[in-house]
C-alpha positions, 0 to 999 in steps of 0.5 A: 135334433138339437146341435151343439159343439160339445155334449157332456154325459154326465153331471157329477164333479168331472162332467159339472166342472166341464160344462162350467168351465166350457160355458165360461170360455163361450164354448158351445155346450150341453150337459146330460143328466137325469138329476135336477139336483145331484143326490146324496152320495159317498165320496169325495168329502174333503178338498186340499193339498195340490187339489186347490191348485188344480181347482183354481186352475177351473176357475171355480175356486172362490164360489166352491171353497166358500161352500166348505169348511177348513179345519186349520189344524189337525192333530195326528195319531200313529200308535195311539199317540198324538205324534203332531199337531199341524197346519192344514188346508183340508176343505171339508164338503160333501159330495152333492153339496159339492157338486150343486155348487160347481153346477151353480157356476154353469152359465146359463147359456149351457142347457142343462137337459134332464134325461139319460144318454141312451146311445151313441153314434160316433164318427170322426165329424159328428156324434149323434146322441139319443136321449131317454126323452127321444130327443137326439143331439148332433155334437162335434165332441162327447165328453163322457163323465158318467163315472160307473155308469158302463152300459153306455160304454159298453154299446160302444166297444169300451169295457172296464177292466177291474185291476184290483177288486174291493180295494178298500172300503169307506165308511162314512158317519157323523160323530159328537162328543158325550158330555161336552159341547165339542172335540178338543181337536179341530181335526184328527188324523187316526193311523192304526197300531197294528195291521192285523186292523185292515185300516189305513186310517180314521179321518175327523173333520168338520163340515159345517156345524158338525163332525164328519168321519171318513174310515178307510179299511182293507176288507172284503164286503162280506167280512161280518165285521161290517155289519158289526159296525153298522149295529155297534159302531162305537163299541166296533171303533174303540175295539179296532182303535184302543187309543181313541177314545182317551183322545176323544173322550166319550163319543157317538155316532150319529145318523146312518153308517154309509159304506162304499166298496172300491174297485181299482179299474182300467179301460180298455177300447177308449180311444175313439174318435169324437168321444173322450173319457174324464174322471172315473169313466177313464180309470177309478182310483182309492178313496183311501188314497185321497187322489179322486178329485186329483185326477178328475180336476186334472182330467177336465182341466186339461181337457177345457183349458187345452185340448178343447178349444184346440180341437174345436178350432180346426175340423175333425174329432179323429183319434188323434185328437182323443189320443193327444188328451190321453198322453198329455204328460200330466194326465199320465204322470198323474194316472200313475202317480195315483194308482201307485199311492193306492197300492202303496198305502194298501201294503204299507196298512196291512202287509207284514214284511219286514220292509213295510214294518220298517217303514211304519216304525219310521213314520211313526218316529218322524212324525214323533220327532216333527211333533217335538221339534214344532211344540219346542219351537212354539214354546220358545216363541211363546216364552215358556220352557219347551216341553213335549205335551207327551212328557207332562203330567197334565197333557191331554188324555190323549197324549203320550199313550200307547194304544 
């Protein structure tokens, strides 16, 4: 029996960061998972916005942003035009790349054992974990991380409740220009013409040396379109999009399509004593609504830079413990605000009614108007005569045209 303070089941983003942040604070931890290395998988790839605040809140900001790639710009479409080109702070990183970085930052005095949590005995002392090694380990605290891995789960009363199946869908690819050594843009934005697309938005953006794409679409898994796109993807894309490629010019894929369904879920019987849940394994969230790595950073922030060292400093791991982490106020405004975001984006992509008609007119015209005001506002600091790159002859292919 090996005994610790706090066992993490699981070691992707939530369950990494956890034991980097718990090891740096000199708290006694191990962590679980069966991969040496996490594997290649799709889904987060960029980092920004309120996601830098929270990942520096961890500590382990410096090393992970020096393993990404900030685009610094990124032009917008909405209905075929390039409506703005403005600043932007998005980090691009692949998942694992990401992953292996933070587990990089685990201090070595956190013991990293490579087997799967099999089960789990909990009470409101001790928990006693069995590994698929036979190895056992006695913790004051589980913290399960384990993301969509819900047997475990299920051997202890807490079952996931789908709210919203199939969500959406992203697919993943690599792109490269036709004919010229790169893009004109350092990263682009791509919003739909028309809701008959199923597509929230196509997405650009470096990573490394190349070109990476995320396209977030409202489809069911057996919609023969998918297919379609893995055999044809170029052919697939201009014929969703019209405009792209006169803003693109010539393009391929390349490398493989990888394609991940979402499920919007919910659990329910998670309030136990000793055992709290972080990340997916509490509640998923849309990829399409970029909020993933929001409510994972928030989750593990909260819980090592707060509830943690105060539940460890007096005896006990009963439910009232797990029950202050599950109504810690940013937690639930977080919770809510995410799954709000994802089911706004949904009808605001593909709903018809009048309402939501409205407000895809709206956005396109104040990101027009935004676009216009910062390209005068630029060309009168530079000392030229403003004027809208749409209203030139010259402008850039695609610029100024309707899809």
């Amino acid at each position: 029996m090996q005994y610790t303070d706090v066992a993490i089941v699981g070691g992707g983003l939530a369950g990494s960061t956890a034991a980097a942040m718990l090891g740096r604070a000199g708290v006694s931890a191990v962590l679980i998972d069966p991969h040496t290395s996490y594997p290649p998988e799709l889904r987060c790839e960029k980092l920004g916005g309120e996601q830098l605040g929270l990942l520096r809140k961890t500590g382990l900001a410096d090393a992970t942003l020096r393993a990404t790639t900030l685009d610094g710009e990124v032009w917008e479409a909405r209905y075929g035009i390039v409506v703005a080109r403005k600043a932007s702070d998005q980090h691009g990183i692949m998942y694992d790349t990401l992953v292996n970085t933070v587990r990089g930052q685990i201090p070595p005095d956190v013991a990293t054992i490579r087997a799967k949590a099999t089960s789990i005995a909990n009470s409101p002392e001790r928990q006693r974990i069995e590994l698929s090694t036979g190895e056992e380990i006695s913790a004051r605290l589980v913290v399960l991380a384990n993301g969509l891995n819900i047997g475990l789960r299920h051997t202890l009363g807490i079952k996931r409740r789908v709210i919203s199946e199939c969500h959406s869908i992203t697919l993943g690819f690599d792109l490269e220009p036709v004919g010229r050594a790169a893009f004109d843009f350092p990263a682009l934005t791509y919003w739909p013409r028309r809701s008959s697309a199923r597509m929230a938005y196509l997405s650009v953006f470096p990573i490394g040396g190349r070109m990476h794409a995320n396209l977030m679409v409202y489809r069911d898994m057996t919609d023969p379109w998918l297919p379609r796109f893995r055999q044809a993807p170029e052919a697939t894309m201009r014929a969703l999009m019209p405009g792209l490629q006169r803003m693109m010019g010539k393009f391929r894929v390349s490398g493989p399509v990888k394609i991940r369904p979402a499920d919007l879920c919910v659990t329910d019987g998670y309030l136990q004593p000793g055992i709290v849940l972080a990340g997916d394994a509490f509640s998923t969230s849309c990829p399409a609504a970029g909020t993933g790595t929001t409510k994972v950073f928030t989750d593990v922030e909260r819980l090592c830079n707060l509830y943690i060292p105060q539940w460890l400093a007096t005896e006990g791991m009963d439910i009232r413990k797990m029950a202050a982490f599950y109504d810690d106020p940013e937690k639930t405004a977080c919770e809510a605000r995410c799954l709000a975001k994802a089911y706004h984006l949904c009808s605001l992509s593909i709903d018809n009614g009048l309402s939501w008609r409205a407000q895809r007119a709206a956005r396109f015209v104040a990101r027009l108007s935004l676009g216009m005001s910062r390209s005068i506002g630029n060309r009168s600091a530079a000392g030229s005569v403003p004027q809208h790159p749409a209203a030139r002859p010259d402008a850039h292919p695609g610029q100024g045209k309707l899809a």
